[in-house]
Every structure is written in structure tokens, then in C-alpha cells.
matplotlib code that plots the C-alpha trace (Angstrom):
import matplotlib.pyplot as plt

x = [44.4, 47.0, 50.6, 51.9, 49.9, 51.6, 49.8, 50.8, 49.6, 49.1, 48.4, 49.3, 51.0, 48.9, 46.2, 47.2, 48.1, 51.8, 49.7, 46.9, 49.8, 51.4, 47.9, 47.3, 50.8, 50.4, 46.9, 47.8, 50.7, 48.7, 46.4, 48.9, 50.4, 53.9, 53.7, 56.1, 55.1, 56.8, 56.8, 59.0, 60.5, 61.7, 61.5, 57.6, 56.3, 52.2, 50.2, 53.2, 52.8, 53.7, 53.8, 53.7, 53.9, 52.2, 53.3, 51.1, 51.6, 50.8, 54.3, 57.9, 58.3, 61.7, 61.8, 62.8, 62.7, 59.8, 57.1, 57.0, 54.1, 51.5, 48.3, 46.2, 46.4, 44.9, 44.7, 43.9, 43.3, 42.1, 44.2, 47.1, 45.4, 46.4, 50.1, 51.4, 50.6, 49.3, 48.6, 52.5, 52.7, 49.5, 49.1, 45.6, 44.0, 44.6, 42.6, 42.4, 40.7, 40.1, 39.3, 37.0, 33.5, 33.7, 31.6, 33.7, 32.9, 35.7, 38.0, 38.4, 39.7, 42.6, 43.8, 46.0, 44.2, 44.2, 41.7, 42.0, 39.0, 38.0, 36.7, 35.9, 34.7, 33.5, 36.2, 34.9, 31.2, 32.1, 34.2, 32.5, 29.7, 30.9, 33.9, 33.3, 36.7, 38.0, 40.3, 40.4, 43.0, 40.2, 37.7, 39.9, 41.8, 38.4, 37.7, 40.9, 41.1, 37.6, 38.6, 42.1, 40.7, 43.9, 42.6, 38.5, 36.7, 35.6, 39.7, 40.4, 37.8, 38.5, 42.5, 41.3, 38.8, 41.7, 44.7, 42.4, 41.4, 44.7, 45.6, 42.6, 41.9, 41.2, 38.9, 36.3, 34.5, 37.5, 37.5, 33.8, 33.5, 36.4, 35.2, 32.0, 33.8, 35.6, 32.2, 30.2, 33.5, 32.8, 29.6, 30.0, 33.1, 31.9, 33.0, 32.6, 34.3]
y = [9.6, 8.2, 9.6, 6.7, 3.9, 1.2, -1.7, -4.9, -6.9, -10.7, -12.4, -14.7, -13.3, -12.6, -11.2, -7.7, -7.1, -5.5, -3.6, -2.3, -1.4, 0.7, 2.6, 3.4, 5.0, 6.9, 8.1, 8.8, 10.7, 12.8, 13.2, 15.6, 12.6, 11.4, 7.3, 4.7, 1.6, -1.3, -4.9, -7.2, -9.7, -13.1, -15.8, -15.3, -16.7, -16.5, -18.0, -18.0, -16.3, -12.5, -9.1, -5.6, -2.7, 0.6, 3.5, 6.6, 9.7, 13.7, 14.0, 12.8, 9.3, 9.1, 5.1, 2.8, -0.7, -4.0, -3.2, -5.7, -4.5, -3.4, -1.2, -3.2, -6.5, -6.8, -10.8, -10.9, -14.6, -16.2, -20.0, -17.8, -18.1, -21.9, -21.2, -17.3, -16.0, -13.8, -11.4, -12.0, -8.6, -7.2, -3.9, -5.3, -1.6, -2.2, -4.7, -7.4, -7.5, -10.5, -11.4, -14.7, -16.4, -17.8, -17.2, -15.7, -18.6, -20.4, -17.4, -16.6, -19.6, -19.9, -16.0, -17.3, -15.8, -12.5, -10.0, -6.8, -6.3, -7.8, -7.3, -10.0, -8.6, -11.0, -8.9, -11.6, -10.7, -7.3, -7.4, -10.1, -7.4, -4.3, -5.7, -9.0, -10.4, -11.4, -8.7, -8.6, -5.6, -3.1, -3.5, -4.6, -1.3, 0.4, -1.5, -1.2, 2.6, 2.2, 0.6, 2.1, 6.0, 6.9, 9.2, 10.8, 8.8, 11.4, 12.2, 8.6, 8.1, 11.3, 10.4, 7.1, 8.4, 10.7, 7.5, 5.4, 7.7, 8.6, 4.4, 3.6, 6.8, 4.0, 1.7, 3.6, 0.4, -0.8, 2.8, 2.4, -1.1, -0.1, 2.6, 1.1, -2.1, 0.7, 2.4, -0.9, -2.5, 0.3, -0.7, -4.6, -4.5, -5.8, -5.7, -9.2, -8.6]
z = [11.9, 13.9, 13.4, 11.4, 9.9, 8.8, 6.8, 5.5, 2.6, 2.4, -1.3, -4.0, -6.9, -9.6, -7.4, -7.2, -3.5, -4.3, -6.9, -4.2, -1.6, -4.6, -5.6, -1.9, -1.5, -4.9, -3.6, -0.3, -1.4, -4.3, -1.3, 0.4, 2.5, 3.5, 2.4, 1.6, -0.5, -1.4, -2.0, 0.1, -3.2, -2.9, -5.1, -6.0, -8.5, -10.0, -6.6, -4.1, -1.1, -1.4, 1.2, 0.4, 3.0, 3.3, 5.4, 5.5, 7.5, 7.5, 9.1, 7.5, 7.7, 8.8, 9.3, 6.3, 7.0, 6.5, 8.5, 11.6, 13.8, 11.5, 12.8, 10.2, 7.8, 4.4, 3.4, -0.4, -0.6, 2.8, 1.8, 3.2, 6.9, 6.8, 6.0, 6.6, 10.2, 8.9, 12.3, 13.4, 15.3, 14.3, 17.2, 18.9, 18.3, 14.7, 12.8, 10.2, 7.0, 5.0, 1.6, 2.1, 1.3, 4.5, 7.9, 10.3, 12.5, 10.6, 9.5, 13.4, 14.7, 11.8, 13.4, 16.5, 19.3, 17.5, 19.5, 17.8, 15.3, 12.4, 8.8, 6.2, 2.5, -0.1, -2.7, -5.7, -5.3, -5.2, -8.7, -10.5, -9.7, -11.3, -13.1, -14.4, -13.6, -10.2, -9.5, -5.8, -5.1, -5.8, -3.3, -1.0, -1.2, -0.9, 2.5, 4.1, 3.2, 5.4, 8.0, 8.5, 8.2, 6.3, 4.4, 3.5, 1.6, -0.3, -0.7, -1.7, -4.3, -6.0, -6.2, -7.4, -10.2, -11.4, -11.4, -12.8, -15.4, -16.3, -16.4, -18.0, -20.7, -23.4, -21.7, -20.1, -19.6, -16.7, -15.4, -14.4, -13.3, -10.7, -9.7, -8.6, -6.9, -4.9, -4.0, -3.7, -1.3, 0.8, 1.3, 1.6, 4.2, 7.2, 10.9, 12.6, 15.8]

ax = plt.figure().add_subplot(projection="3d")
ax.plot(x, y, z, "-o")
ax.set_aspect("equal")
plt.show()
């Protein structure tokens, strides 16, 4: 892991990016880590463009600001590649991971010349899958905490079973459908470049 690793989250309120950037800090952080994670608020409203930030470290984060050159992106909703630039500062050994039903013959060209890798997951085929509902967050948190190697995976999906048990104690049926969009996310992600 590197010493820092700072992530930014692109989505549309309502589709749980703040959310996702929240659970990874809370996971991280039950995971022995020093994180930060916050939401950057404006005047959002449900759909309208939204960020949220992610700092994880094994060392004291001693920095305390909006994160300006991330190490990787997470785009929850890939409408926001037409109108957020979306890879403003993104660190060229880091890498991008999109939400999207698209080839990546058309999701690369919308990226600005970005060369740094890139992942695309299919988040509502993973959850209409295992949890019905288009919740995208959940395997999208599952895929960047693959791609981003913050923590074990074996780490992440323990802290994971025991939030979301503790979240969900009366509905066993959501604690089970996201658990499996986490495991099946981390098998759908895929690199295509």
C-alpha cells in the first residue's frame, strides 16, 4: 500500500457515492487504518452532480483539505463523463473506475487524454443480481477497494459483514444480497487499459 491513498468519488445524489466514501473510511479505519472521509456539500440536490473524498493511510494523516490529485477515481454514474472532468488531476499511476454499460471504446474517449489505467464495472448487473434494486455504491466499493489495494480483501469483506450486520440486524435479506454484490463486484471489475 502506498503511504497515502487518496480517492475521490463522482455521483448523483441519491446514488450513494457520499455513502460508499463514508463505509470505506469507517472500514478502513475499524480495519486498524488512519482515514478521513467526507463529502464536499454544495447546493445538491437528488441527481445533481456530487464528490466525496477518501483518505486512507497506516500512518497519521496530518493533511486536511479537498482532495485535488487523487491516486484513483470512482464514477458512480458514467452521465457525469459528459459534464464533470471527472480525471481533473488524477496521478497517472492511479486509476479510474467507472460505473457504465458501455464498451470502453466509448467510455475512453469521454476521459481527456487520461493514460493511467482503467476499470469499468457494470455496478447495476451486479445489484439487480444479488440485490434486486439498483444500488450502485456497493459493488462499486467492492471494486475500487480491488483496484486501489487499500486494504485485504479478506480484511474488507469481514469489516463489511460486521457494519452491515450491525446496519442491517432486522433485514437479513439486505445483509446478504450486499454481501454478495460486494463478493460478485470483485469478480466482475474489469481492467480495460
Amino acid at each position: 500500500m502506498r503511504h497515502l491513498t487518496e480517492i475521490r468519488w463522482h455521483g448523483r445524489g441519491g446514488q450513494g457515492a457520499k455513502t460508499a466514501a463514508l463505509l470505506l473510511a469507517d472500514v478502513a479505519f475499524q480495519a486498524g487504518k488512519q482515514v478521513q472521509g467526507f463529502p464536499e456539500y454544495g447546493p445538491e440536490r437528488m441527481g445533481a452532480p456530487i464528490t466525496a473524498y477518501d483518505r486512507i493511510s497506516d500512518r497519521e494523516i496530518r493533511v486536511h483539505s479537498n482532495i485535488y490529485e487523487p491516486d484513483f477515481v470512482a464514477v458512480v454514474d458514467d452521465t457525469l463523463l459528459h459534464t464533470v472532468d471527472v480525471t481533473a488531476g488524477l496521478k497517472e499511476d492511479g486509476a479510474i473506475l467507472i460505473n457504465t454499460v458501455k464498451p470502453a471504446e466509448e467510455i475512453l474517449p469521454l476521459l481527456k487524454g487520461y493514460a493511467g489505467k482503467v476499470y469499468l464495472l457494470d455496478a447495476g448487473k451486479v445489484c439487480m443480481a444479488t440485490l434486486g434494486k439498483y444500488f450502485p455504491n456497493t459493488p462499486m466499493l467492492a471494486a475500487m477497494v480491488k483496484i486501489s489495494d487499500v486494504m485485504e480483501i479478506d480484511v474488507f469483506l469481514r469489516e463489511m459483514e460486521t457494519s452491515l450486520r450491525h446496519k442491517f440486524a432486522r433485514k437479513p435479506e439486505v445483509l446478504d444480497g450486499n454481501l454478495k454484490a460486494l463478493r460478485l463486484a470483485l469478480e466482475e471489475v474489469k481492467e480495460c487499459r
